[in-house]
C-alpha positions, 0 to 999 in steps of 0.5 A, a space after each residue: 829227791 824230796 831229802 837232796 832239797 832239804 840239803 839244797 835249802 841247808 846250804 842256802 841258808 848257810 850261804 846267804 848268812 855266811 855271804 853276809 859276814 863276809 861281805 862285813 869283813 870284806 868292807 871293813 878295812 875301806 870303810 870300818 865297822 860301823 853302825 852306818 857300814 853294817 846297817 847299810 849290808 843288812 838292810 840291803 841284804 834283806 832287800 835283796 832277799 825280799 825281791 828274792 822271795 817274791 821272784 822265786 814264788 812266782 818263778 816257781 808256779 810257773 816252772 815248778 821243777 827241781 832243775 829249775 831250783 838247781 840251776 837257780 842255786 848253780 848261779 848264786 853259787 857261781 856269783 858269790 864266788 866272783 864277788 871278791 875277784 870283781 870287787 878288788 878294783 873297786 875296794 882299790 878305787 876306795 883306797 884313793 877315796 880315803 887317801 883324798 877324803 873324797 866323797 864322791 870316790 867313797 860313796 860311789 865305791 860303797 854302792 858298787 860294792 854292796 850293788 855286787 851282792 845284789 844279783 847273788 843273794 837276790 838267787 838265794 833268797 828265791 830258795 826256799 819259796 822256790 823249795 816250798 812249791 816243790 815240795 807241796 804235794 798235800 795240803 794236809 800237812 802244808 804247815 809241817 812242810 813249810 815249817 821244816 822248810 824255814 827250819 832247816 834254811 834258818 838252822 843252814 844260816 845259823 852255821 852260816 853265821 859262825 862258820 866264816 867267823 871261827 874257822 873260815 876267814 881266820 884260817 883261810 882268809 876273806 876272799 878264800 871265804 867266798 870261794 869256800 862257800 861258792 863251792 859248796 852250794 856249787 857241788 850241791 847244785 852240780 849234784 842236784 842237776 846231774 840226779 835230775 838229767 838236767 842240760 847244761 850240766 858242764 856249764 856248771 861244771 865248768 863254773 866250778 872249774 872257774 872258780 877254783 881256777 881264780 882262787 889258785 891264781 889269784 891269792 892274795 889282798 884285794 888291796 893294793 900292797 904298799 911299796 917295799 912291803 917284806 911281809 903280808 898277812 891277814 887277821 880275823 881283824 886286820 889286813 897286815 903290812 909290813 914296808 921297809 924302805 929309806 926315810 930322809 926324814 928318819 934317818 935311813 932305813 925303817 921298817 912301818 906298820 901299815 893296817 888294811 887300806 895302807 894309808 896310815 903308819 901304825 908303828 916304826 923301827 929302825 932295826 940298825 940303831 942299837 938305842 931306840 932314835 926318835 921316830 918324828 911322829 906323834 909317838 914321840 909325844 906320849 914321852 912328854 905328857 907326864 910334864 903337864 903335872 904339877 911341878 916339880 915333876 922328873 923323869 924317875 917319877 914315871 915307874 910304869 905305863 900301859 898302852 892301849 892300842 899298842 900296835 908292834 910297840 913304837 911307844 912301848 921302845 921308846 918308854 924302854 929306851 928313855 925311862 929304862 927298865 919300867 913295868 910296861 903293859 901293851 894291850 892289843 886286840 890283834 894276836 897277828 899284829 903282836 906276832 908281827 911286832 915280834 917277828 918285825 919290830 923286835 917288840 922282845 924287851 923283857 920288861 914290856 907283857 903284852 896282852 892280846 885283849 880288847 882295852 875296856 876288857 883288860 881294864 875291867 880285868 886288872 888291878 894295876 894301876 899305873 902312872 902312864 897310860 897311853 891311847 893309840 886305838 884312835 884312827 878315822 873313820 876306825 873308832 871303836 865307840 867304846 873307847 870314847 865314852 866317860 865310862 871309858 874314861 872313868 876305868 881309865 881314871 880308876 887305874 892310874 897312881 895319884 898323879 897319873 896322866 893319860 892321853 889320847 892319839 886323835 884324827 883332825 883337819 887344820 880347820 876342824 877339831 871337834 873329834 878332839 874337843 868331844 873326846 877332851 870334853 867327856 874326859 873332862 867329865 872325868 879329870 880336872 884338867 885337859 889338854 891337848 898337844 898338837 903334833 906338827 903336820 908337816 903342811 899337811 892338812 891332815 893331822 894328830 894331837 894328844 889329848 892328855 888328862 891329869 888325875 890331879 888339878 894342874 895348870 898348863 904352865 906345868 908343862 913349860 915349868 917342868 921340861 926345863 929339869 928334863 936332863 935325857 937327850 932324847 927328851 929334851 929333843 921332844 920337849 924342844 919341838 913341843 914348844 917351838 913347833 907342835 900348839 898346846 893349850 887347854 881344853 875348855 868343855 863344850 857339847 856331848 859327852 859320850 856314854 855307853 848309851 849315847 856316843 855317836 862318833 861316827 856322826 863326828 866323823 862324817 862332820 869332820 869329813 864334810 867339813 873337810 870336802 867343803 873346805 877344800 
């Protein structure tokens, strides 16, 4: 017996570490992967441990028997494995709360959410006091007892740590995470109960039947699929939808890329047009931004670009289409959303390389330089905060030809812009001149701009002065409808700017998202 309770203690351990990686994966695509998400499930996953600790240790001096400790595991294996299924409507409920910005629907769906856990890690923190008890029998080596204790719980939650992350949640997905590690600590309770001539045995026999019994019947996301969807998948990233479906607005059918909750559009084609159409959305923009340089500046100057963030390739087709045949790099940190590109977008052009890497990492890697680079990583209140920092800015500024532009896809509000103005002012630590393109929103009060930085010195009346050359049809739509219906103007720097020590862009978010509440 005094081995099956090390075994016991191994797979709490693992459980309880592997619960909380998964618990990480199964918020992120509501609520992001913050500082403010994580520190929210690691602080409340030690509280629950805490209580844990102090309610096993006396739970285990007054009923000191191994059948107590199995059934104790029985039901933190059983609750762990309901957590996905219970938790889908409330993850739906934080889908309308992002949709509206409404506060009071997102902290409310946080705090259910994290409540869930609280019950099972509570269960898998009594183990090992509850463990320690059990195998005390002499005080003389106490120590070497309760030392092996802590090791084997530790090392258990060491595997806990990398199992979900290389092999669990790529292969078999989140949801099927929690079911796997339910079982497992399930079985070993079972085991542990049957040995020790516990009642109640098919209670917990029927517990495991349950279980695999809602994995079965029940696969699929958590979140809501989106209308017309033709394909579905999940990435150790993202959850991955693809819709199909008419848009007057577009001109018949598209196909779109939506990312976990499913409220933005990442990426758009049209499969029946033979030459790349405009997609009205702000992709369109990035064609013109190499004008605000100074004149006089032409449509053969613009020989290669790179994309950051490229999705399933929109501005990588549409670069194709416009200025041919250019030397494109798309840098994509999900290998099943350029799989997806591939299979959906027909992201095949010959002259586009796409890289599966992270942005910072490709540009510490290359030596390419370009005269078009283009950031689309940017969505709130998903933003990785290294790629919002002067030193980002500096690689970025390293890696373009003498008259070089960049520029930036952002979130804001029709009343607030300081997302903007704080990326605009760290760039200007950077580059001469900033400015910023405000894509229409449609009465929308939600919206995008391009913040677009020159190499060179250059002046806003370049823009005006250089579309005027422009002979290609497609742009000369583009630059028609930048200067009659999108706002463009100079970024004057202003506040903080972001490093790599300092870059609170969560803070900013929240502001934006305040600001909004109150506006409204």
């Amino acid at each position: 017996m005094q081995a099956y309770l090390l075994l016991t203690v191994f797979v709490s351990g693992m459980t309880t570490l592997g619960v909380e990686l998964a618990a990480s994966r199964l918020l992120d695509p509501f609520f992001g992967n913050s500082l403010v998400i994580w520190s929210a499930i690691i602080g409340l996953m030690l509280l629950y441990l805490t209580v844990g600790y102090m309610v096993g240790g006396r739970w285990a001096d007054k009923d000191p028997r191994p059948s107590t400790l199995f059934q104790i595991t029985a039901w933190g294996a059983f609750l762990v494995g309901l957590i996905p299924f219970v938790a889908a409507p409330v993850l739906r409920w934080s889908v309308r709360g992002f949709a509206s910005y409404d506060v009071g629907l997102l902290g409310g769906s946080l705090v259910a959410v994290l409540i869930l856990f609280s019950l099972p890690v509570t269960l898998l923190g009594m183990v090992s006091p509850f463990a320690i008890r059990l195998a005390l029998q002499d005080m003389r080596h106490s120590g070497n007892t309760v030392g092996s204790i802590y090791a084997l719980s530790t090392l258990g939650s060491l595997v806990g740590t990398f199992l979900p992350v290389l092999l669990l949640i790529p292969n078999i997905g989140t949801r099927l995470t929690f079911v796997t590690l339910a079982v497992m600590l399930l079985v070993v309770s079972l085991g542990g109960l049957l040995a020790t001539r516990a009642k109640g045995r098919f209670l917990y026999l029927l517990m495991l039947v349950i279980l695999l019994l809602l994995a079965w019947l029940w696969h699929g996301s958590p979140i809501k699929a989106s209308a017309g969807l033709v394909y579905e998948t999940e990435s150790s990233y993202n959850y991955i939808q693809v819709t199909e479906h008419a848009d007057p607005r577009r001109n018949g059918n598209w196909r779109f890329l939506h990312l976990n909750e499913g409220q933005g559009i990442h990426s758009a084609y049209n499969p029946h047009y033979q030459e790349f159409p405009l997609a009205d959305g702000v992709w369109d923009y990035f064609l013109v931004m190499p004008y605000f340089n100074n004149p006089p500046y032409t449509q053969a100057d613009v020989k290669s670009l790179l994309v950051i963030g490229s999705a399933a390739g929109t501005i990588s087709k549409a670069f194709s289409a416009v200025y041919g045949p250019i030397p494109i790099d798309g840098v994509e940190i999900d290998p099943m959303i350029v799989q997806a590109g591939r299979d959906w977008f027909d992201m095949n052009e010959p002259n586009v390389t796409i890289h599966v890497q992270d942005g910072r990492y490709f540009l510490a890697n290359t030596s390419h330089t370009y005269d078009v680079i283009s950031v689309d990583a940017y969505r709130p209140p998903y933003i990785p905060f290294h790629l919002t920092t002067r030193e980002f800015f500096q690689q970025i500024y390293d890696h373009l030809n003498t008259n070089g532009v960049v520029a930036i896809n952002a979130g804001r509000t029709s009343t607030d812009n300081s997302l903007i103005e704080v990326l605009g002012t760290t760039m200007a630590d950077v580059f001469p001149n900033v400015y910023v393109l405000d894509a229409p929103d449609y009465g929308s009060s939600l919206g995008n701009s391009l913040v677009i930085a020159t190499k060179q010195p250059t002046r806003l009346e370049n823009f005006a002065v250089n579309v005027t050359q422009i002979q290609h049809p497609l742009l000369r739509i583009v630059a028609a409808r930048s200067l009659r219906d999108a706002r463009i103007w100079q970024l004057t720097p202003s506040g903080l700017v972001f490093t790599d020590d300092l870059a609170p862009v969560e803070q900013v978010i929240h502001r934006l998202i305040v600001g909004y509440l109150i506006g409204e």
